[in-house]
N, C-alpha and C positions, 0 to 999 in steps of 0.2 A: 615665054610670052603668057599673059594671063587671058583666060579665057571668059572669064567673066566681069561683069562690070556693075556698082551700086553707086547709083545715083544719089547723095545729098542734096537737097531741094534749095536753091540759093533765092529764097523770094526777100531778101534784105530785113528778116527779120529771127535768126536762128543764130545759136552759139555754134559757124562753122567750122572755126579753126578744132575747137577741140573735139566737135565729133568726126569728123574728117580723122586727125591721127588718129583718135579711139579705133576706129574702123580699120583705117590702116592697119595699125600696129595686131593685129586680129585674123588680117586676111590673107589668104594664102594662095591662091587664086584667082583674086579679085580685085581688081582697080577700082578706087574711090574716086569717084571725081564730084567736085564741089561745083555745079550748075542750074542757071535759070533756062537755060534752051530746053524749047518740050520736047523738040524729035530726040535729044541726048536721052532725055529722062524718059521717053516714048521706046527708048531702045534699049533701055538697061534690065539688067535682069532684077534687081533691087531694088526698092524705091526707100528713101529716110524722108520723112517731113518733120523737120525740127522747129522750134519756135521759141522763141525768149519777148517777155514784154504786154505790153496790152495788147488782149482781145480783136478789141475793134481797130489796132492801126495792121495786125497780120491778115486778118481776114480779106480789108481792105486791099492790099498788095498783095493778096492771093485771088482774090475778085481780079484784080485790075491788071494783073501780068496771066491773068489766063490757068493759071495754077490748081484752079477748082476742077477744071476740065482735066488736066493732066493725071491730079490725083484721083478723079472717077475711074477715067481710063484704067491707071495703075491695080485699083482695090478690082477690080474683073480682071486683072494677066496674069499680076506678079507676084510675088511677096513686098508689103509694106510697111514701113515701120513708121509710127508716129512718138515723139518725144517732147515731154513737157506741155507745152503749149498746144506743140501739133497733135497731142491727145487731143486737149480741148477742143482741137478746130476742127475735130470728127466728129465731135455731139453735136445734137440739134441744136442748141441754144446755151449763151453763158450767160448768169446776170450781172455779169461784168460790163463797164461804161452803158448802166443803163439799159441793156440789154442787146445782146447781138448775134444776130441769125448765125449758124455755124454749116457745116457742111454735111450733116447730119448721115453721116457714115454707119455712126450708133445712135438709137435712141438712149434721150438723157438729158440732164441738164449739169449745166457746171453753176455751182454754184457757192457762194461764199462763206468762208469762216465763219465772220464774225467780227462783232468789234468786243465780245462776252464770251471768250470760248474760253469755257472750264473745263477740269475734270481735278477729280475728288477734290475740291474744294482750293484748286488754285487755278489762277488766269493764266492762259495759254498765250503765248506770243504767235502775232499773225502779221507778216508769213509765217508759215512752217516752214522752216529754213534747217535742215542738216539733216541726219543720219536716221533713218526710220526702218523697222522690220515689214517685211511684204509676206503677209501669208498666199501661200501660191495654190493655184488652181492648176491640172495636171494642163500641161502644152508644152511641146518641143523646145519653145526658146526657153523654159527653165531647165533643160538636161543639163547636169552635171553640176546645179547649184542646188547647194544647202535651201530646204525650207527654210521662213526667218530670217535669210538672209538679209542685211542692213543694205538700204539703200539710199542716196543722196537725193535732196528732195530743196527745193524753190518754189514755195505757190502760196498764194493767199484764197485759190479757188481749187475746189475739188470737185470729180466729177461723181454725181449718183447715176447710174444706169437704173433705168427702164426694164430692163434686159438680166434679173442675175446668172442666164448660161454664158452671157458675154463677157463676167468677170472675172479675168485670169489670174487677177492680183489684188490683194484687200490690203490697206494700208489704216494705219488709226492714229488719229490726233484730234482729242476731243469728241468728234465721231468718225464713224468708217466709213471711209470711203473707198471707189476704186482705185488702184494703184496702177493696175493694167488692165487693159479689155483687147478681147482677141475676138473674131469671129472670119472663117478662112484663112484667107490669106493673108489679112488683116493681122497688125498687131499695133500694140498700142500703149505705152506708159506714161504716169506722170513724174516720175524721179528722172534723173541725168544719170543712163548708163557708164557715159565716156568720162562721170566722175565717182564713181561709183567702187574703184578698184579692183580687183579681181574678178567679183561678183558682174560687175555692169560687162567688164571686157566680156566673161565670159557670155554674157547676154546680144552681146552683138556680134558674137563667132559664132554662136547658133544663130542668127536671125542670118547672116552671109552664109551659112550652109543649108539655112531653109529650104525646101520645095514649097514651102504653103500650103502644103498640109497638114492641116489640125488633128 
């Protein structure tokens, strides 16, 4: 019988089927269960908040299904992970659709490529879409991955932190941005661990072995 349990956050805006197996296939221990119920999420020892899509329709079904609350809760018990989007929707603010309050977990803003993003003199394609190096900042969830390690990567918006002791992971295309931000219990990326192949697995066997501490 497993003795522990992590919560995937089902607020109908996250790629669950594949971080659900990622997770799975990783944990040893620990039962993944894919849910919008808070007392579920209220009681797990884990929390994932994933997110795929616009800004303002996640925040919105995270407002509106109570989610906001759940994840305060969580960032003060447990260990948390956020992914892709649900980085974003721990910064204060994106200027994505115009501009949209976040849940401001980390100071920062998310903010946009570009419709001119160069470097050494050729145009950059936005989104940043596929395989990027993370230079790493020292914390737990990177034990047993290579610096540099390549990571898979979706976004047309990047986040600057306020904050650089909060930056656990620097990422670059056209400029640097955060990759990951940690602070406690807290953790945070913008690449898709659960595609990410060895490297991501390995990212989420450590974040399910976490205590949360930094």
């Amino acid at each position: 019988m497993t003795s522990k349990v992590c919560a995937v956050i089902d607020y109908g805006m996250g790629n669950l089927h594949s971080a659900h197996g990622a997770l799975q296939a990783v944990a040893q221990d620990t039962r993944v269960l894919v849910t919008s119920d808070p007392e579920v999420i209220r009681a797990a020892d884990h929390v994932v908040l994933p997110g795929v899509g616009a800004i303002r329709d996640c925040m919105a079904e995270i407002r509106r299904q109570g989610i906001d609350q759940v994840v305060e809760e969580a960032r003060q018990t447990k260990p948390l992970l956020g992914i892709c989007v649900g980085l974003q929707a721990m910064m204060d603010r994106s200027e994505e659709n115009n501009g949209v309050d976040c849940l401001g977990l980390f100071p920062g803003q998310v903010r946009f490529f570009g419709h001119d993003l160069v470097e050494n003199g050729e145009k950059l394609k936005v989104p940043h879409m596929g395989w990027n190096q993370v230079s790493q900042v020292d914390h737990p969830l990177w034990h047993g991955i290579d610096n540099h390690s390549r990571f898979y990567f979706v976004h047309s918006y990047y986040v600057h932190a306020e904050r650089p002791q909060q930056i656990k992971g620097r990422g670059h295309y056209g400029v640097e941005f955060a990759a990951a931000m940690g602070e406690d219990n807290v953790f945070a990326v913008q690449f898709h661990p659960e595609k990410s192949h060895n490297a991501g697995l390995a990212l989420l066997k450590n974040f399910l072995e976490w205590d949360g501490q930094a």
